[in-house]
C-alpha positions, 0 to 999 in steps of 0.5 A: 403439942408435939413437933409434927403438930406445930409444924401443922400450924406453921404451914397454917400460919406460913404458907409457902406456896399455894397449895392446891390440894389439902388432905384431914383425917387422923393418924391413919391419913397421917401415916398413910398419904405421902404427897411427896411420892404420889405422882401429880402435878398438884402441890399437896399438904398433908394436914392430918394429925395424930388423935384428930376425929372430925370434931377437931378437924371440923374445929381446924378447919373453920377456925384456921385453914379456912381463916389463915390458910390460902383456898385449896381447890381440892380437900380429901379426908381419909376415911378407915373403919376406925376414922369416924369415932371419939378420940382423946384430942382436943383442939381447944388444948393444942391452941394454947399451944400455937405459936410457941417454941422451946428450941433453947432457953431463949425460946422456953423465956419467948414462949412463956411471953406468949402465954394467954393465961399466965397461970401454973398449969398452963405453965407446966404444960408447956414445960412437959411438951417441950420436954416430950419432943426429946422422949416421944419415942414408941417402946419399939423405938419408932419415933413419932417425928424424929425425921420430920425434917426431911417431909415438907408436906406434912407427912410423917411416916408414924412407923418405919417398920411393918410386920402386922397381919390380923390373928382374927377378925376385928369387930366394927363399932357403929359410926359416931353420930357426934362425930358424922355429925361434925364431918358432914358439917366440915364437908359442908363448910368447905363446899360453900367454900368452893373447894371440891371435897372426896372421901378417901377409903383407906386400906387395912390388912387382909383378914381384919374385918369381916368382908360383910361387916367393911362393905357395910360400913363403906356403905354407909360411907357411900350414902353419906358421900351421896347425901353430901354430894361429894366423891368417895375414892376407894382405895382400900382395896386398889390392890389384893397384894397391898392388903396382904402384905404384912409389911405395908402395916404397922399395926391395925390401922397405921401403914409402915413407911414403906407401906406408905410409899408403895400406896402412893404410887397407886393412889396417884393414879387413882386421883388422876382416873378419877378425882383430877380429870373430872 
């Protein structure tokens, strides 16, 4: 588990303060939504985590948020073309994971203590996780979580620099039944749960999808959120100039941490307009 992750679990575990708004989705909401920069008066938490489809977010929400976490009146999940498909992550393994520390040789000894199943496996596992906070560096040098310290609401820009704009068109893969099936369970969950639930449309580059081929997946989108009874916020084009500068995107789904910042100040808005007045 990197160290974005844990801190993920932390906050589940050690809440500070009362949160009142929870954003889910995965790398694409992580790199996108910034509660620090959006302009509210609502204390936010960002629970997005990079490889995380509906299936594992459905899992961390019944499992922990919902059962550890203290109620939010407001859950958002970031929604992309890309946001509703099959991905490798798997919340079963990351459990094993939940509560340990490898900061020095005194919390290698503390984390093994903890070990569930005391067997080499998990063993090595936990030494290569350990190992992988120091080398989780992307080729270009990003890093994925070297500068975490200086975000306390679960947001971590995944790349600092921007510059991708789409060669050509991308084509849309048909929306995955398992994993609509798992967000409309996690959304019917928390609506039981008396939290106020929204769909958030994120931006992607100019020129990436087919005009037609996007409007039809937000349609889609836009029948499920009706069939749910929940609000879809649309934010993927709340500005032409956003979409459009290459510097906002690090590459086909990730925003820059600039990108980042200036979407912030938009989305505030459009959660004031829309969301937290109603």
């Amino acid at each position: 588990m990197d160290r974005r992750t844990r801190a993920v679990f932390n906050e589940v575990f050690n809440q500070k303060v009362p949160t009142e708004v929870i954003i889910m989705g995965g790398s694409d909401a992580l790199c996108s939504i910034d509660p620090g920069k959006i302009d509210t008066d609502k204390v936010i938490y960002n629970f997005s985590i990079d490889g995380a489809a509906p299936t594992y977010n459905e899992q961390l929400y019944s499992n922990y948020i919902r059962e550890f976490y203290g109620k939010p009146s407001y859950l958002i999940y970031g929604i992309t073309p890309t946001s509703i498909d099959t991905l490798g992550r798997r919340l079963h393994h990351d459990s094993r994971f939940i509560g340990y520390r490898a900061t020095d040789f005194y919390g290698v000894l503390g984390g093994l203590s903890r070990l569930h199943i005391l067997h080499v496996r998990s063993i090595l596992e936990k030494v290569l996780a350990a190992a992988r906070r120091y080398i989780n560096l992307t080729p270009d040098g990003n890093s994925l979580g070297q500068n975490i310290k200086k975000f306390n609401n679960g947001f971590m820009p995944c790349f600092v620099e921007g510059g991708y704009s789409a060669s050509s068109e991308t084509m849309l893969s048909p929306i995955n039944k398992s994993e609509k099936d798992a967000i409309s369970n996690l959304i019917s969950q928390a609506k039981k749960d008396g939290i106020k639930v929204s769909f958030l449309a994120l931006p992607t580059p100019e020129g990436l999808y087919n005009k037609g081929d996007i409007e039809d997946f937000y349609l889609q989108i836009s029948k499920l959120s009706d069939e749910l009874n929940v609000t879809l916020l649309r934010a993927d084009f709340l500005s032409k100039d956003f979409n459009r500068n290459t510097q906002n995107f690090y590459d086909k789904v990730h925003f820059s941490e600039k990108g980042a910042f200036r979407f912030a100040k938009d989305l505030g808005e459009l959660l004031k307009e829309q969301l937290f007045n109603n």
